[in-house]
N, C-alpha and C positions, 0 to 999 in steps of 0.2 A: 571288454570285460573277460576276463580268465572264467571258462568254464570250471565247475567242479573236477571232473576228468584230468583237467588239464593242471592243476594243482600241484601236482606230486611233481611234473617239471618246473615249479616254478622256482625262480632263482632270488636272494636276496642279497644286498651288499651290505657286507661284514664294517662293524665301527667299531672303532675305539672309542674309551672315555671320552676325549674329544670331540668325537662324531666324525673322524677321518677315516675314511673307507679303506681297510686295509683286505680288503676282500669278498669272496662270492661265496655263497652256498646253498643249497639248496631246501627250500621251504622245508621239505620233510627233516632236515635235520637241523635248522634254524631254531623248530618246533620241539625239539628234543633236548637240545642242549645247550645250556644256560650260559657257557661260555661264548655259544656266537651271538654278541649285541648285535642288531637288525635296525634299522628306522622304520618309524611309526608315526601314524599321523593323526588325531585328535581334531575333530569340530563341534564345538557346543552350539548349538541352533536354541536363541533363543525367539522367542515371538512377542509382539509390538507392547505385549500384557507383561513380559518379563516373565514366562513360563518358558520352562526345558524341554525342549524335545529327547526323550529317551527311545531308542529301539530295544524292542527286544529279539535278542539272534533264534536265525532260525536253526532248529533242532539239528541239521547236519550239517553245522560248525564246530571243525575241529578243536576249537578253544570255546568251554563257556557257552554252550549249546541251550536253548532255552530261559538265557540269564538277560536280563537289563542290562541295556549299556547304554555307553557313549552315545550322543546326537548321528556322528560317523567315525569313523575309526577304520583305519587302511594301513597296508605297507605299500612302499614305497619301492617302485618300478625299477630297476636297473637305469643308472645316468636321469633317473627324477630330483627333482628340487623339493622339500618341504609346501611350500605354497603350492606348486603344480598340483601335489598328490590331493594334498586339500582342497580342492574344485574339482578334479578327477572324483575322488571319491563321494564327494556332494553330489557332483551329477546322475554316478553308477547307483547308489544305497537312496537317494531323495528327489531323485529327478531335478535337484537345485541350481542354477546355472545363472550364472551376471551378478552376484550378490558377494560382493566384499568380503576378506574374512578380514581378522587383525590377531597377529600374534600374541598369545599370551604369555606361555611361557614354556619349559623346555626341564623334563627330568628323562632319570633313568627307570623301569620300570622291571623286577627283575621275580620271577618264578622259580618253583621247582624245575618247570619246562624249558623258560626260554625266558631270556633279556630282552627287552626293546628300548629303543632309544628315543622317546615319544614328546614330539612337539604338537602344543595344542593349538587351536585357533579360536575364533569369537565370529559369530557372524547374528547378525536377526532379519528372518525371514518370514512374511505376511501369507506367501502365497500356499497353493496347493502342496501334497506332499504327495509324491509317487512314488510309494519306497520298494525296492525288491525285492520281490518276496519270495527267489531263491536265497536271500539272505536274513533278510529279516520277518520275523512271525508278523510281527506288528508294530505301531508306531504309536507315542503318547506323548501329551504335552503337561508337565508337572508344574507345580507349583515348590519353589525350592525347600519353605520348611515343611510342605507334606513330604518330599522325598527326604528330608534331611531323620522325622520322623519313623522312615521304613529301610533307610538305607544298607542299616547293617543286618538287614534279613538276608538270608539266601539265594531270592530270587535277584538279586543282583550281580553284576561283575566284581569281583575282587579291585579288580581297576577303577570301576566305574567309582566305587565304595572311595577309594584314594584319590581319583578326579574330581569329585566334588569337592572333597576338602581342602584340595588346592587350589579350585576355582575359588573358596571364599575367601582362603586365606590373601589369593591375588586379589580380589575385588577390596577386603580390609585394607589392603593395604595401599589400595588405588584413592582411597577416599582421606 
């Protein structure tokens, strides 16, 4: 796990539309400017009931500090695969580990700050949850049209707000 300290050197690989790595750069300016696309990684944790797992980040997160989000949500390690980062970051943010994901699906996600390149995954998990809590405040399990209800408040991610509605649109579409 990258300490907080250790942040500022951390490095990310530059994408193109494509997703072909045409370069490095480093987090702090990843975070700045909307020109360098980065990979991202996306896991929805649902549970046996069909409830959401949401976090909410803790307060000294660079992005979106005390907001709802994603189930996990990561960038992607220098020479990582998409799938890797997805069980990397399940383990680090949920203590989650041996539990299948399945891809869903793959956009572009683009800010005033910074561009990601963010592929999601699908997993449903029974057991305990041990979540980080240098990273995250706390952890919750939603019921979709209550959160579909509260979504576009505040207290949520910008992301999170557009992750849902591409999870239903992919799930309408699955059926």
């Amino acid at each position: 796990m990258i300490k907080q300290q250790d942040k500022a050197a951390e490095c990310f690989e530059i994408v193109n539309q494509q997703g072909e790595i045409i370069g490095l750069a480093p987090r702090s300016e990843c975070h700045g400017n909307p020109s360098l696309m980065h990979r991202v990684i996306h896991v929805m944790v649902f549970n046996e009931a069909g409830l959401i797992l949401l976090q909410k980040r803790a307060m000294n997160k660079d992005v979106q500090p005390g907001k709802w989000d994603t189930s996990v949500g990561g960038h992607l390690n220098v020479g990582e695969k998409f799938e890797q980062a997805a069980y990397r970051e399940m383990n680090e943010e949920l203590g989650i580990q041996n539990v299948p994901v399945r891809h869903l699906y793959q956009y572009i996600w683009k800010t005033s700050i910074e561009t990601e390149l963010v592929r999601t995954f699908y997993c449903e998990f029974t057991g305990e949850i041990y979540y980080n809590r240098d990273e995250i405040e706390m952890v919750r399990f939603w019921n979709l049209d209550d959160l579909l209800d509260h979504i576009h408040e505040d207290s949520f991610t910008p992301n999170l707000q557009e992750e849902i509605l591409k999870y239903l649109k992919w799930k309408e579409n699955k059926n």
